[in-house]
N, C-alpha and C positions, 0 to 999 in steps of 0.2 A: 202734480202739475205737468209732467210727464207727457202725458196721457192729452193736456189740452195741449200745450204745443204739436203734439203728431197730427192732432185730428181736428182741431180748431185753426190755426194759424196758418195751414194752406191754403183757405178761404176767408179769411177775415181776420183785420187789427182788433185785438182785443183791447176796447177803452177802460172799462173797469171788470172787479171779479171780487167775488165775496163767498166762502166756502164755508159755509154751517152746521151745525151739527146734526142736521137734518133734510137739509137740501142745499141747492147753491145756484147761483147768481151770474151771469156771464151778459155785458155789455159789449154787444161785437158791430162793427161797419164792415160788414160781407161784401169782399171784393169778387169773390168766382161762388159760381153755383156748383161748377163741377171742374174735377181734376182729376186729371189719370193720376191711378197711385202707385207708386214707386214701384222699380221691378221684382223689389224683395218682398213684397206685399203680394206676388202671383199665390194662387192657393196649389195651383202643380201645374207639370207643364203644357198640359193639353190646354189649363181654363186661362184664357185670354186678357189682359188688363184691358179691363174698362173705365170708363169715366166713372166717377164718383161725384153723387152729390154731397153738400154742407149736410143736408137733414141724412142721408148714410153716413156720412163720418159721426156727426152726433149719436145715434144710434148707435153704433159699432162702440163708441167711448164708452156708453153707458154699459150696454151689455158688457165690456171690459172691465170696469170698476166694478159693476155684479157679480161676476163672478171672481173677482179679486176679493171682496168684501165676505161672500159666501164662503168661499177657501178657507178666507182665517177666521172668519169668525164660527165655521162647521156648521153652517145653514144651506137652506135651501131658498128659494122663491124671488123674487122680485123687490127691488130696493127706490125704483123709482116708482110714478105713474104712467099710468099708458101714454101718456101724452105729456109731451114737455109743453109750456107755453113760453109763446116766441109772439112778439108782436112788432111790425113792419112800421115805423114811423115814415116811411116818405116812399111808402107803396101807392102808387096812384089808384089801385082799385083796393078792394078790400079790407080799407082803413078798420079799425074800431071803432064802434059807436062815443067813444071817449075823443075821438078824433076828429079835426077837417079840416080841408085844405082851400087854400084860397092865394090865386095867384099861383100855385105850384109848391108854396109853404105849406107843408103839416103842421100842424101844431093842436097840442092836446085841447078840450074844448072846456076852457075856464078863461076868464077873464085878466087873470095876471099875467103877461109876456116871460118875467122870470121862474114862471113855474110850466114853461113849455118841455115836452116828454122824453127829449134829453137828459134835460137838467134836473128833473125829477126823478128818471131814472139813474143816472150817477148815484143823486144824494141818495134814493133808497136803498142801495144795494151797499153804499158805503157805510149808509146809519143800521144798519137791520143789524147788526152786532150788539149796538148802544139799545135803540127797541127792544131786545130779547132781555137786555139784563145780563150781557154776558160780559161789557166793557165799559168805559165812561163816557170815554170817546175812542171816534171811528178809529183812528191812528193806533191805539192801544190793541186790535184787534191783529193778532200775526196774521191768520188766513183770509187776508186780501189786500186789495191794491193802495188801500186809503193812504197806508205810511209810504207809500212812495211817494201818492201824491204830495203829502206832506213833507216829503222832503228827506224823512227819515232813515230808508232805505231802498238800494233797488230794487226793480223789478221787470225781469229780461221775459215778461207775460204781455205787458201793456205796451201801447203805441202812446205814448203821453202827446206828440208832435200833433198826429191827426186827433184824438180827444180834445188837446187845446182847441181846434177848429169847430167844436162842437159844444163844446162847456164850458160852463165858467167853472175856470180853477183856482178854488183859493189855497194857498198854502197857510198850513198851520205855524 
């Protein structure tokens, strides 16, 4: 978790998080695109701090936890996909064909209001622990944010304040 607070949280509240044993999950409200990075982050003194994007910080995390992964486990190769997928809910162009906007609302393109791509995406990321067969419920899963929400324990990863502004939140 480390690793996301360095490189996630100087660009974005992260609402929810769900760490798999296969892949993993991150619900973020991205505040900056880009941020000069710290002066202990120069790579020597001639190369210059530059701004960083959110998609280089992610990037850089991955490549970090690859080769963290590869270390101990004495591999070699590629632990993600070439491409993460990331989707823009209240991006004015580029929406997803899953998506449309009307008035300036996004909203996922199904006929239920409670099943708009917020709300959908909280509940998915928190239930994919119970979907896999690996817990009963979301709460019982250590690697991520559900048992806060619930009330259970904290968690110094989440922005619960702005999330509330975004989800409905039920407590368990």
């Amino acid at each position: 978790m480390c690793k996301i607070k360095t490189f996630i949280l100087p660009y974005a509240d992260i609402l929810a998080w769900c760490l798999m044993p296969n892949h993993f999950h991150l619900m973020v409200l991205v505040n900056k695109i880009k941020v000069v990075p710290a002066e202990s982050e120069r790579v020597t003194r001639s190369h210059p701090l530059t701004p960083r994007t959110l998609n280089d910080s992610v990037a850089i995390m991955l490549r970090s936890y690859t080769r963290a992964i590869n270390k101990q486990e004495n591999r070699t190769g590629a632990l993600f996909r070439e491409r993460t997928k990331s989707e823009c809910v209240n991006c004015p162009e580029g929406i997803a064909p899953s998506f449309f906007t009307v008035d300036g609302v996004t909203e996922i393109n199904i006929e239920l209001p409670e099943r708009q791509y917020p709300q959908v995406c909280f509940n998915y990321i928190h239930k994919n622990p119970v979907k896999a067969g690996l817990v009963k419920k979301p709460e019982n899963w250590e690697f991520s944010s559900a048992a806060a929400y619930a009330g259970l324990k904290d968690d110094e990863l989440i922005n619960k304040e702005i999330a509330k502004k975004y989800i409905e939140i039920v407590s368990g």
